[in-house]
KOLMI-560893 format. One record per residue: residue in three letters; x, y, z of N, C-alpha, C, CB in turn. Coordinates in nm, 2 decimals, always signed. Glycine has a CB too. Example, Ala and Ser with C-alpha at 12.3 -4.5 7.8 and 13.67 -1.06 7.14 Angstrom:
+--------+--------+--------+--------+--------+--------+--------+--------+--------+--------+--------+--------+--------+
| residu |   n.xx |   n.yy |   n.zz |  ca.xx |  ca.yy |  ca.zz |   c.xx |   c.yy |   c.zz |  cb.xx |  cb.yy |  cb.zz |
+--------+--------+--------+--------+--------+--------+--------+--------+--------+--------+--------+--------+--------+
|    ala |  +1.32 |  -0.57 |  +0.78 |  +1.23 |  -0.45 |  +0.78 |  +1.32 |  -0.33 |  +0.78 |  +1.13 |  -0.45 |  +0.90 |
|    ser |  +1.28 |  -0.22 |  +0.71 |  +1.37 |  -0.11 |  +0.71 |  +1.29 |  +0.00 |  +0.79 |  +1.41 |  -0.06 |  +0.57 |
+--------+--------+--------+--------+--------+--------+--------+--------+--------+--------+--------+--------+--------+
This chain:
+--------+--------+--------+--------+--------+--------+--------+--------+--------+--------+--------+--------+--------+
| residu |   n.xx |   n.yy |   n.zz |  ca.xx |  ca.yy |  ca.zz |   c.xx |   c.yy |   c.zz |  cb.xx |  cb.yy |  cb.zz |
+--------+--------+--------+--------+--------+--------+--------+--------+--------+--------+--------+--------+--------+
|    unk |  -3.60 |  -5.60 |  -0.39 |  -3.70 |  -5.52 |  -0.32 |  -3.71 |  -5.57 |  -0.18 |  -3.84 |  -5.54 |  -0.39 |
|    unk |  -3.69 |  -5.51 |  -0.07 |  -3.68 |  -5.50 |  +0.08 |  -3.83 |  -5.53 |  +0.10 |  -3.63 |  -5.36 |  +0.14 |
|    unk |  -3.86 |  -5.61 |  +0.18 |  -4.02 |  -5.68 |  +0.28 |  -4.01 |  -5.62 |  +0.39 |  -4.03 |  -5.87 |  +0.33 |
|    unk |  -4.09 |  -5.56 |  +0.48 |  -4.11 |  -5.55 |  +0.58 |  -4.15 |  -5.65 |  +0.69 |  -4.17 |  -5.47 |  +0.57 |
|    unk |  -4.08 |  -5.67 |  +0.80 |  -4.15 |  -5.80 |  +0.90 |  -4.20 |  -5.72 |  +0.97 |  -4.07 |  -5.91 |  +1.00 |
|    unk |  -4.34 |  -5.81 |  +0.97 |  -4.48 |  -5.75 |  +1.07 |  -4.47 |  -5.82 |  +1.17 |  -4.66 |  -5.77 |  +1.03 |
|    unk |  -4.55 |  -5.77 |  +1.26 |  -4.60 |  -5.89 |  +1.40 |  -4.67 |  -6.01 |  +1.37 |  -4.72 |  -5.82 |  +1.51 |
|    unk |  -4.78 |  -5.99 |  +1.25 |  -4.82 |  -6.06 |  +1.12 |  -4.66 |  -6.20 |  +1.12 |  -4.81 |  -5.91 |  +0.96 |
|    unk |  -4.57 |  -6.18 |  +1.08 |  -4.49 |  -6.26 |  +1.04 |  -4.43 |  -6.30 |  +1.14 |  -4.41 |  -6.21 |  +0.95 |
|    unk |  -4.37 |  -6.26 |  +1.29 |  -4.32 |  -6.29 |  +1.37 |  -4.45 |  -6.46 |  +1.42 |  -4.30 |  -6.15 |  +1.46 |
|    unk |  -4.55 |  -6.37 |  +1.43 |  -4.68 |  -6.47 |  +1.48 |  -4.65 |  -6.60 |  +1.42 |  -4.84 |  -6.41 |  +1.41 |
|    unk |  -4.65 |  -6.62 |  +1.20 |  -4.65 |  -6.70 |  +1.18 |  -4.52 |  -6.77 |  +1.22 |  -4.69 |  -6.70 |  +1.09 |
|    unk |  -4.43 |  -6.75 |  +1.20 |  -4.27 |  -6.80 |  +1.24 |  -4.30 |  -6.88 |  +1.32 |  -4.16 |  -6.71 |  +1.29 |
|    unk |  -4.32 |  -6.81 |  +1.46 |  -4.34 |  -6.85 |  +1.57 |  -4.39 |  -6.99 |  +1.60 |  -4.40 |  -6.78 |  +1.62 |
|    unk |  -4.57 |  -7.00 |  +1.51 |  -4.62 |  -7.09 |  +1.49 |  -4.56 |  -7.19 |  +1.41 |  -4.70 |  -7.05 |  +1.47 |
|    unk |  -4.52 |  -7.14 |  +1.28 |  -4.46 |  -7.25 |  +1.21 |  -4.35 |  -7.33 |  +1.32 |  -4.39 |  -7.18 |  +1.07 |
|    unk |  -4.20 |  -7.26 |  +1.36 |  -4.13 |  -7.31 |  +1.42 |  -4.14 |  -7.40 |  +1.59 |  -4.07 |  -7.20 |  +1.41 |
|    unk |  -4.24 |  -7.32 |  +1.64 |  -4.26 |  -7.37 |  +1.79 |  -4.34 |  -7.45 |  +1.81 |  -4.30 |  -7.27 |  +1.89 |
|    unk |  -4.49 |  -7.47 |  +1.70 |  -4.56 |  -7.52 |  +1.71 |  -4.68 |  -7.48 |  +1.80 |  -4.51 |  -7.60 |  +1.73 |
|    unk |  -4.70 |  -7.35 |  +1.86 |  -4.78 |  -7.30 |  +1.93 |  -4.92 |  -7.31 |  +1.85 |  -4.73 |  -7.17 |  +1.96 |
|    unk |  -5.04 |  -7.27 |  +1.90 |  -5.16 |  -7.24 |  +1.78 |  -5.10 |  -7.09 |  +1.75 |  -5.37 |  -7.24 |  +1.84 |
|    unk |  -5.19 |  -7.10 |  +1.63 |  -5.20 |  -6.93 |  +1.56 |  -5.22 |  -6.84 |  +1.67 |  -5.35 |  -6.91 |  +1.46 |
|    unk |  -5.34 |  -6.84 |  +1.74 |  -5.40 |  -6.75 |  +1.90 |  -5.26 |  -6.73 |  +2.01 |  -5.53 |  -6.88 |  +2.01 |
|    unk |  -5.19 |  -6.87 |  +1.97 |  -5.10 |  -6.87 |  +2.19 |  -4.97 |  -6.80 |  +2.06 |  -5.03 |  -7.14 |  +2.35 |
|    unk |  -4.93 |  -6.83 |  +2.01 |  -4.84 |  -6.72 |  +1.86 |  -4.82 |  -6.59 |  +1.87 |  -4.92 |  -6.70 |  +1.72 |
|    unk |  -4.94 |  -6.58 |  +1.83 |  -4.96 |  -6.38 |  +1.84 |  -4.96 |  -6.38 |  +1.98 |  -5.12 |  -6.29 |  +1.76 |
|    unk |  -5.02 |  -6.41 |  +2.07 |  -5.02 |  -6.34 |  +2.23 |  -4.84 |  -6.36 |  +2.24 |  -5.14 |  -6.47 |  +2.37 |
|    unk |  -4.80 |  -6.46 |  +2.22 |  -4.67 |  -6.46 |  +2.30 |  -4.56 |  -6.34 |  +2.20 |  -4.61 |  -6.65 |  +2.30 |
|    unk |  -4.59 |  -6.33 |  +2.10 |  -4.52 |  -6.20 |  +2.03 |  -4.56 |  -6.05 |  +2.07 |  -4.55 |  -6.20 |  +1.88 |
|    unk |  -4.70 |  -6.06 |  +2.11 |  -4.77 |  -5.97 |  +2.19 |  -4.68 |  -5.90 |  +2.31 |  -4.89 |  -6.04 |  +2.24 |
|    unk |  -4.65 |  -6.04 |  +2.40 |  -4.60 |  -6.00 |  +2.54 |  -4.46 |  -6.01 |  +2.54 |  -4.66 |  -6.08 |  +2.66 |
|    unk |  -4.39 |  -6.04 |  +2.45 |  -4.24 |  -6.03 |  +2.39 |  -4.22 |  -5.86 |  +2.37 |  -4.21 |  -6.13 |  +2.22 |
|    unk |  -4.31 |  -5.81 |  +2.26 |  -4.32 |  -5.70 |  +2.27 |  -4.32 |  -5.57 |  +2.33 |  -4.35 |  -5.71 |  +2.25 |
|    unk |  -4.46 |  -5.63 |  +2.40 |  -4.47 |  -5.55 |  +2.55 |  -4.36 |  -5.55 |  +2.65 |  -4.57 |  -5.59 |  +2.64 |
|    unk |  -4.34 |  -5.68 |  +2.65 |  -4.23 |  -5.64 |  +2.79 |  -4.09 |  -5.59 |  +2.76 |  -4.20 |  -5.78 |  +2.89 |
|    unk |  -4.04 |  -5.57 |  +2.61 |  -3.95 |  -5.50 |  +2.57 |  -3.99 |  -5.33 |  +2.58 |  -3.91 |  -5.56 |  +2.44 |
|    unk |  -4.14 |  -5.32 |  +2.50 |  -4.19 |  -5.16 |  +2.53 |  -4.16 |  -5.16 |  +2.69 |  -4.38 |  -5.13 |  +2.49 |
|    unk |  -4.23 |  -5.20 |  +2.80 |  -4.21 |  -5.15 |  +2.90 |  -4.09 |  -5.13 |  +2.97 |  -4.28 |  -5.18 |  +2.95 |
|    unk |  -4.00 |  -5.24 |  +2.95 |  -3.84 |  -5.20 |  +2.99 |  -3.77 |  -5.06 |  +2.96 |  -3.74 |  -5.30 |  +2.92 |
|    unk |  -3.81 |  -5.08 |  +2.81 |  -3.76 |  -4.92 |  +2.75 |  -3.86 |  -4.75 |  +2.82 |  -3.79 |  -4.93 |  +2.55 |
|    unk |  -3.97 |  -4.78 |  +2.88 |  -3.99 |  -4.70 |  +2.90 |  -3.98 |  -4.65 |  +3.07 |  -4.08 |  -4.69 |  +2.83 |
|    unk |  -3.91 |  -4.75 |  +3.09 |  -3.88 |  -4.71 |  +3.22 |  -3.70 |  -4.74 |  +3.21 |  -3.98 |  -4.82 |  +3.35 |
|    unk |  -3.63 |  -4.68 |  +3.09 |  -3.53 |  -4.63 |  +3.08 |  -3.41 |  -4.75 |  +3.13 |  -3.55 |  -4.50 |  +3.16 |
|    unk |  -3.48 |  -4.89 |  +3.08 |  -3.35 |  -4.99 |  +3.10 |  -3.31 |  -5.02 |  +2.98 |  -3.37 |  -5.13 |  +3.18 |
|    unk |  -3.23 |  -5.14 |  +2.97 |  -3.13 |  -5.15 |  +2.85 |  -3.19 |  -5.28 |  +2.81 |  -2.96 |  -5.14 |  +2.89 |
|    unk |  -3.22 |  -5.36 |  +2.66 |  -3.32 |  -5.43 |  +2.66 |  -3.18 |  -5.55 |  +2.59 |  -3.49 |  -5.35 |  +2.58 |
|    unk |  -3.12 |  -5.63 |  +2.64 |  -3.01 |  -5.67 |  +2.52 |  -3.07 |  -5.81 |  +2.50 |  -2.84 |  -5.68 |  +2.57 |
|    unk |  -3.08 |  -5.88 |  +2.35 |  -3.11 |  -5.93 |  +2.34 |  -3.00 |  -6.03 |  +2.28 |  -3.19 |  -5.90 |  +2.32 |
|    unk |  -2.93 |  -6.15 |  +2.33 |  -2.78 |  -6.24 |  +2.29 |  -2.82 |  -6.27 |  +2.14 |  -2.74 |  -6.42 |  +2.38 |
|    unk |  -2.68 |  -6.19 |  +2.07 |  -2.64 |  -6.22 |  +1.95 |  -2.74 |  -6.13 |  +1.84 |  -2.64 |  -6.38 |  +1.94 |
|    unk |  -2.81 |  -6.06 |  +1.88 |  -2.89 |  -5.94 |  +1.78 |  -2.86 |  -5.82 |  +1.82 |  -3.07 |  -5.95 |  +1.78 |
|    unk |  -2.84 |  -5.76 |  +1.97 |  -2.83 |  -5.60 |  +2.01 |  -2.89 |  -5.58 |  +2.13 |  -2.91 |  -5.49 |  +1.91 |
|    unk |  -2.87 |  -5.46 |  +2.18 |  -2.92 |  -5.39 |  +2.28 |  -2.97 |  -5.26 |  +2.22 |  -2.83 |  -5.37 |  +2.39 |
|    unk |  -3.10 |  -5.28 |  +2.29 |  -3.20 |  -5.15 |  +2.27 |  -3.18 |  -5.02 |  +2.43 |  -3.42 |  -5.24 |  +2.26 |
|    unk |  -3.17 |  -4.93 |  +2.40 |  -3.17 |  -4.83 |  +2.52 |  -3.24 |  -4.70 |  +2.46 |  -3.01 |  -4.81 |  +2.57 |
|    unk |  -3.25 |  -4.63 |  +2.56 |  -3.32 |  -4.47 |  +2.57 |  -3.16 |  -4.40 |  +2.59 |  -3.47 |  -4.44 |  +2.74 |
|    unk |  -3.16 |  -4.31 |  +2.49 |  -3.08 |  -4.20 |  +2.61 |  -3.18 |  -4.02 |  +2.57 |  -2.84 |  -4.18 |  +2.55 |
|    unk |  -3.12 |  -4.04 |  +2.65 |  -3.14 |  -3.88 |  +2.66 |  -3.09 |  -3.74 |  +2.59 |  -3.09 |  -3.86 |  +2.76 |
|    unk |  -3.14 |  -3.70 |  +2.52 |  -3.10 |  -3.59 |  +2.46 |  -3.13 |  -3.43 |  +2.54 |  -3.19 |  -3.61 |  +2.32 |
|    unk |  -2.99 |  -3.38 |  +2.51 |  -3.06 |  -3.17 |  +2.61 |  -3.12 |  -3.12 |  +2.51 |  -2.92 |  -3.01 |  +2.66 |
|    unk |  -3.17 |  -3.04 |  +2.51 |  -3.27 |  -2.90 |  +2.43 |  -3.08 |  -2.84 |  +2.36 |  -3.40 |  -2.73 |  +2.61 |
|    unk |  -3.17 |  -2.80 |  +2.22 |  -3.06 |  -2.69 |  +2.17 |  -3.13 |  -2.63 |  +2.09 |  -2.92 |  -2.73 |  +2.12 |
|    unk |  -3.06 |  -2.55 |  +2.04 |  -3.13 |  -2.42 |  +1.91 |  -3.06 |  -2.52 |  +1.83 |  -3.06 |  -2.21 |  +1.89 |
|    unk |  -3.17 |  -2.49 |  +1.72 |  -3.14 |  -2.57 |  +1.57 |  -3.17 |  -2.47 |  +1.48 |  -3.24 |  -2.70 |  +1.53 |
|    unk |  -3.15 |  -2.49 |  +1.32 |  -3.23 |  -2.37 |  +1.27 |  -3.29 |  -2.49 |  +1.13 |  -3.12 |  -2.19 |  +1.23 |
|    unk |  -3.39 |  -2.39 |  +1.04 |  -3.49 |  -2.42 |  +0.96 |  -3.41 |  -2.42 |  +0.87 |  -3.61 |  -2.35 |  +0.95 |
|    unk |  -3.35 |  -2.50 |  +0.81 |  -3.29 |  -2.48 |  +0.65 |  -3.29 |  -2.41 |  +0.56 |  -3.31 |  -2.54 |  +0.59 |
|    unk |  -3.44 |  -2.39 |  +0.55 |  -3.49 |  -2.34 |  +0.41 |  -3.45 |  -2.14 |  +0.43 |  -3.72 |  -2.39 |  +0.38 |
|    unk |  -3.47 |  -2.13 |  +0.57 |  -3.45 |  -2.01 |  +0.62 |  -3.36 |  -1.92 |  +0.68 |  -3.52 |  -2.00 |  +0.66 |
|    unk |  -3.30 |  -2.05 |  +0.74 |  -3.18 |  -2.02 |  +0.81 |  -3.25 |  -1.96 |  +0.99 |  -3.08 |  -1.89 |  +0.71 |
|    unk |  -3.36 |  -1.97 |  +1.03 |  -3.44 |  -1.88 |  +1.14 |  -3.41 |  -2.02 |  +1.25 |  -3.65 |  -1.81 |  +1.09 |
|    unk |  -3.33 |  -1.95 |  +1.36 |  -3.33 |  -2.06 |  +1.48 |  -3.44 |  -2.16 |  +1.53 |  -3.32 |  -2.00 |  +1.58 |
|    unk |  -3.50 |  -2.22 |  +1.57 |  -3.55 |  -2.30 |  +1.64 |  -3.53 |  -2.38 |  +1.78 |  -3.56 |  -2.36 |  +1.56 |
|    unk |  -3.57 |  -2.31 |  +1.88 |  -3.54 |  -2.44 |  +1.97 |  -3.57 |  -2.57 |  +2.00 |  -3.56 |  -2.44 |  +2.04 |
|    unk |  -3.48 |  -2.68 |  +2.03 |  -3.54 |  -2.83 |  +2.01 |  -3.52 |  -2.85 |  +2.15 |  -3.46 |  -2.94 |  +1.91 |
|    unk |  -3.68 |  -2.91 |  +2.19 |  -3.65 |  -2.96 |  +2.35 |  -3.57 |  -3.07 |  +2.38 |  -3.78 |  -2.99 |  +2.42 |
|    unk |  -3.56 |  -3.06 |  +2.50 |  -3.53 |  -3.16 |  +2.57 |  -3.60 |  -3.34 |  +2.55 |  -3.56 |  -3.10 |  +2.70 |
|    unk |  -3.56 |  -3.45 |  +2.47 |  -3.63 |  -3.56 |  +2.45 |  -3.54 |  -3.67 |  +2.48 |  -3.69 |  -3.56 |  +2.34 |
|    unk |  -3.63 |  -3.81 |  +2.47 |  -3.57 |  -3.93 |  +2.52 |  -3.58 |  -4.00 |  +2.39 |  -3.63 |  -3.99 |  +2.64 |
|    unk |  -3.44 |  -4.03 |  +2.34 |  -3.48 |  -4.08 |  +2.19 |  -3.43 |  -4.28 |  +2.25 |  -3.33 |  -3.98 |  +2.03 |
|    unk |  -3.43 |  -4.34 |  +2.13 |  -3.43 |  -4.50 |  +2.10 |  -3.31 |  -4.49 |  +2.04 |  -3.55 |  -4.58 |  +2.00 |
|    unk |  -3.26 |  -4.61 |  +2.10 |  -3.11 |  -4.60 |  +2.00 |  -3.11 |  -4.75 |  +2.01 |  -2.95 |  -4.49 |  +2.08 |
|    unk |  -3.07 |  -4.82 |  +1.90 |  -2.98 |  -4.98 |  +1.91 |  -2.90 |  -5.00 |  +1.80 |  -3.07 |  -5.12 |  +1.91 |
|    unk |  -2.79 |  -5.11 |  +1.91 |  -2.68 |  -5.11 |  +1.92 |  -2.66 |  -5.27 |  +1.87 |  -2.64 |  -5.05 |  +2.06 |
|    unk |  -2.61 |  -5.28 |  +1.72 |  -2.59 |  -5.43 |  +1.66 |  -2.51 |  -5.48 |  +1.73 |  -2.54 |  -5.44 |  +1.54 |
|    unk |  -2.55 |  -5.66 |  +1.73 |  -2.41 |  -5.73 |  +1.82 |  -2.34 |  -5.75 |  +1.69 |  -2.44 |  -5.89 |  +1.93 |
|    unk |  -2.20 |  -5.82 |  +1.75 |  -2.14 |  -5.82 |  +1.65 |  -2.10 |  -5.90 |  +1.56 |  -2.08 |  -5.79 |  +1.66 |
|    unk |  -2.23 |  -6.00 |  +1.63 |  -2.28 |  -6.12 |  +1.54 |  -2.37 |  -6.08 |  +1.46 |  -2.34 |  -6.23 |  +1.60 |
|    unk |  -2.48 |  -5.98 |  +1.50 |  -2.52 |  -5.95 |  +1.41 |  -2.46 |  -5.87 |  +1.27 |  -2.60 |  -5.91 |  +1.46 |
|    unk |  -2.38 |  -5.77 |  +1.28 |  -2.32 |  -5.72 |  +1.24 |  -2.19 |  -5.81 |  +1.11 |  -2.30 |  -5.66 |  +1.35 |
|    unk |  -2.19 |  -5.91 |  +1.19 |  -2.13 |  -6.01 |  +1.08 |  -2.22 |  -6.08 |  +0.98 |  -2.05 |  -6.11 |  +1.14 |
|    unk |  -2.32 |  -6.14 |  +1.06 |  -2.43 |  -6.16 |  +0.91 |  -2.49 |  -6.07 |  +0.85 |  -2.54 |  -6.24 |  +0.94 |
|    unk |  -2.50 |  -5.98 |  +0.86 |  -2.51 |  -5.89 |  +0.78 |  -2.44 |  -5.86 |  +0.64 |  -2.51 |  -5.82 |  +0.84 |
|    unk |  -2.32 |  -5.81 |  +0.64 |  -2.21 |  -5.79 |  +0.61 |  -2.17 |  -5.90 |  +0.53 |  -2.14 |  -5.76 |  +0.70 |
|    unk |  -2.21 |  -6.06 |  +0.60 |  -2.17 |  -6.19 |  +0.51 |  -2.25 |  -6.19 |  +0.42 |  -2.17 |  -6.33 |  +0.56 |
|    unk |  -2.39 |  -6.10 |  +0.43 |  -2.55 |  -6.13 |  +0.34 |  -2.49 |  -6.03 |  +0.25 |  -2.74 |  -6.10 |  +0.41 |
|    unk |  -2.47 |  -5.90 |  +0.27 |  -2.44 |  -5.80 |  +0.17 |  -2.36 |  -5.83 |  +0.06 |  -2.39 |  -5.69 |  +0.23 |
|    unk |  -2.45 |  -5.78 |  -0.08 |  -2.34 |  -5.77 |  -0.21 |  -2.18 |  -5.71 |  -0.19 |  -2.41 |  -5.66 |  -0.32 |
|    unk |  -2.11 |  -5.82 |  -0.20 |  -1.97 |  -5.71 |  -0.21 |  -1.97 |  -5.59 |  -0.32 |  -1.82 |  -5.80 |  -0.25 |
|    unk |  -1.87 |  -5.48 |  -0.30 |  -1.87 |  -5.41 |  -0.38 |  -1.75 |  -5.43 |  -0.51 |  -1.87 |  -5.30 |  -0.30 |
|    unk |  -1.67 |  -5.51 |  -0.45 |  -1.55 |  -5.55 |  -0.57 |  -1.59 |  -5.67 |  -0.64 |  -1.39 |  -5.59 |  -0.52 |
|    unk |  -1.73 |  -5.70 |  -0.63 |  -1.73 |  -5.84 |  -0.69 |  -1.77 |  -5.76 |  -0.85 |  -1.86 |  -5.99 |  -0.60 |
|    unk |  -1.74 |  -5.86 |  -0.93 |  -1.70 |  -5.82 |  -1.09 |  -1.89 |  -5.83 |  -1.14 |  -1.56 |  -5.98 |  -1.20 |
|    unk |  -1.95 |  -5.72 |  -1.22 |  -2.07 |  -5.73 |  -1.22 |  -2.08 |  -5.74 |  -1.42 |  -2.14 |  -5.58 |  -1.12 |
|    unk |  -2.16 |  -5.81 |  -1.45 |  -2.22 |  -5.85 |  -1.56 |  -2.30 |  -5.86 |  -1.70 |  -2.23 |  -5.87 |  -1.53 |
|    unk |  -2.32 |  -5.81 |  -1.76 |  -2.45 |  -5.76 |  -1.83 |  -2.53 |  -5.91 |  -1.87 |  -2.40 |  -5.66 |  -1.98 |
|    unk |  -2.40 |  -5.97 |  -1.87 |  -2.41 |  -6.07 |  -1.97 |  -2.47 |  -6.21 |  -1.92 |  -2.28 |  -6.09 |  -2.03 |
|    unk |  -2.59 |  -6.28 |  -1.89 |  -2.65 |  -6.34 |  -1.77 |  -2.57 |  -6.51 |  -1.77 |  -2.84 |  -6.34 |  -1.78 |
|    unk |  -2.49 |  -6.55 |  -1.88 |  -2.41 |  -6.65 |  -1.89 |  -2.27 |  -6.67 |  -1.80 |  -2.39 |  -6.65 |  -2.01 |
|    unk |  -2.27 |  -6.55 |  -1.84 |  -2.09 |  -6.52 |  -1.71 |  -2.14 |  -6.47 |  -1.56 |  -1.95 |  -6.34 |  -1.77 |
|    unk |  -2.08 |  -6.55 |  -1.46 |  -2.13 |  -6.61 |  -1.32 |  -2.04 |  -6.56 |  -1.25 |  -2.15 |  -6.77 |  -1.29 |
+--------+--------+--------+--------+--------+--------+--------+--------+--------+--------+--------+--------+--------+
């Protein structure tokens, strides 16, 4: 089952690891945050060594259509989020993930 990380959890980390109080914790994940929101919305590139770079691009307007109906739609012009794994991240990942050729079991004795 997949966990979600909150700001909640960054906070404690933080604390546990840095030693900050609970209070100076959350503020400093607070303004970690923020100042990544505001980079991105003034359209810079947010990279962070050995996890990714976060960026805006730009999308044009096009006709789309409704599935169910097939009836066109136009889609405006928007500024979407896009990130981009490093390839360190990208390797732990991949080292964490179940292989798919590994030999699977019913039987909880055979390892």
């Amino acid at each position: 089952m997949s966990r979600t990380l909150t700001r909640a959890n960054l906070s404690e980390a933080v604390y546990q690891e840095v030693g900050l109080s609970r209070n100076e914790s959350a503020d400093f994940v607070e303004r970690v945050l923020e100042e990544i929101s505001s980079s991105l919305e003034q359209g810079e590139t947010v990279k962070v060594s050995s996890f990714g770079a976060f960026s805006v691009r730009e999308k044009g307007g096009r006709v789309g259509r409704n599935p169910k109906t097939g009836e066109e739609v136009p889609i405006k012009p928007r500024r979407v989020l896009v990130f981009r794994p490093s390839h360190v991240l990208k390797d732990r990942v991949n080292k964490s993930a179940p292989r798919d050729d590994a030999p699977v079991s019913d039987n909880p004795e055979v390892a």
